[in-house]
C-alpha positions as CSV (number, residue, x, y, z in Angstrom):
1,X,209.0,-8.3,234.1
2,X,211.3,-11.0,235.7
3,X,212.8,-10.7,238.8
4,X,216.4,-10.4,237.9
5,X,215.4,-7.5,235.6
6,X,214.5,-5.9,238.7
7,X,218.0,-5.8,240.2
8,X,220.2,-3.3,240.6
9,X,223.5,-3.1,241.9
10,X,225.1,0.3,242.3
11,X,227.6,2.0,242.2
12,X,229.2,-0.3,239.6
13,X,232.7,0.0,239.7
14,X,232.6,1.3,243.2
15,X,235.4,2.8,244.8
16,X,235.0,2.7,248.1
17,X,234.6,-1.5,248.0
18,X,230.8,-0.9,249.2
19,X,227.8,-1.5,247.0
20,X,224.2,-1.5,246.9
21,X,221.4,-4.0,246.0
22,X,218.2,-2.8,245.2
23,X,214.9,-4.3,244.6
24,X,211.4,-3.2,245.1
25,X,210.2,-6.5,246.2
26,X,212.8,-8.8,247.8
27,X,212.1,-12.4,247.5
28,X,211.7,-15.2,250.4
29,X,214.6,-16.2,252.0
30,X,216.8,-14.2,249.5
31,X,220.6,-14.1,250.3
32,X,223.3,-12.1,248.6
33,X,226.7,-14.7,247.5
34,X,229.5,-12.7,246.6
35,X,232.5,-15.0,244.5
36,X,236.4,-14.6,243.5
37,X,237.3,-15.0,239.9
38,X,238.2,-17.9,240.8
39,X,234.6,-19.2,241.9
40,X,235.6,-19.0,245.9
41,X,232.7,-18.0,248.2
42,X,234.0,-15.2,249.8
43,X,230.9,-14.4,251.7
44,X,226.9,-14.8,251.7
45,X,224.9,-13.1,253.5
46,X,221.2,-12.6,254.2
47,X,219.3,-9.6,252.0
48,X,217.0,-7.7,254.8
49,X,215.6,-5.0,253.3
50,X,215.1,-3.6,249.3
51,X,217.9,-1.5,249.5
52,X,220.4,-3.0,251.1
53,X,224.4,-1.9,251.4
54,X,227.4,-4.9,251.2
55,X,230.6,-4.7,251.4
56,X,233.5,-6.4,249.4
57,X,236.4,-7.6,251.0
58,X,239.3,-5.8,249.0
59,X,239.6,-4.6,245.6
60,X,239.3,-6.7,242.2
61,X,236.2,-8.1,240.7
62,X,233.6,-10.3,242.0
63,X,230.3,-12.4,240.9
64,X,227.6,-11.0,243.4
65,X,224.9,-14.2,243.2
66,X,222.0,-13.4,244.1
67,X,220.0,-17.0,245.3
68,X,215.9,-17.1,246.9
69,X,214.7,-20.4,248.2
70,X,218.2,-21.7,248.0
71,X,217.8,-21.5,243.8
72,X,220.3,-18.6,242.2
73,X,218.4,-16.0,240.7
74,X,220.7,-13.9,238.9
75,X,224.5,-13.2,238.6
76,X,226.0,-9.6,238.2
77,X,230.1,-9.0,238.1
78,X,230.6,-5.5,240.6
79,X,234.2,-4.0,240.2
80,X,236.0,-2.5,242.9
81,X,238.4,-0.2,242.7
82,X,241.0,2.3,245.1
């Protein structure tokens, strides 16, 4: 099983703009990119621990990217909405 079958990101659309990432084993130097529409960074950050809680910066829809060893991993869309 691949590691971005692994992934989970919940709840999904979240209303509160807060979201979880979950993983059983998290990889090496994993960090967490969350993007506009548009493709605009909006934030990275570093993922700490397998279940790990982020929070979006307003409502709308985003591309969480999800990169280990500087190489992306996977991409999921999250939704948030008030």
């Amino acid at each position: 099983v691949s590691l971005e079958e692994n992934i989970t990101l919940f709840p999904n659309p979240t209303s509160k703009r807060q979201f979880r990432c979950s993983l059983p084993n998290i990889p090496v130097n994993a960090t967490i990119h969350v993007y506009s529409p548009k493709g605009q960074l909006l934030f990275k950050e570093k993922w700490t621990s397998s279940d790990q809680l982020f929070t979006l910066p307003q409502s709308g829809l985003f591309y969480v990217a999800i990169f280990s060893n500087d190489e992306q991993v996977t991409v999921r869309k999250v939704v948030a909405i008030d």
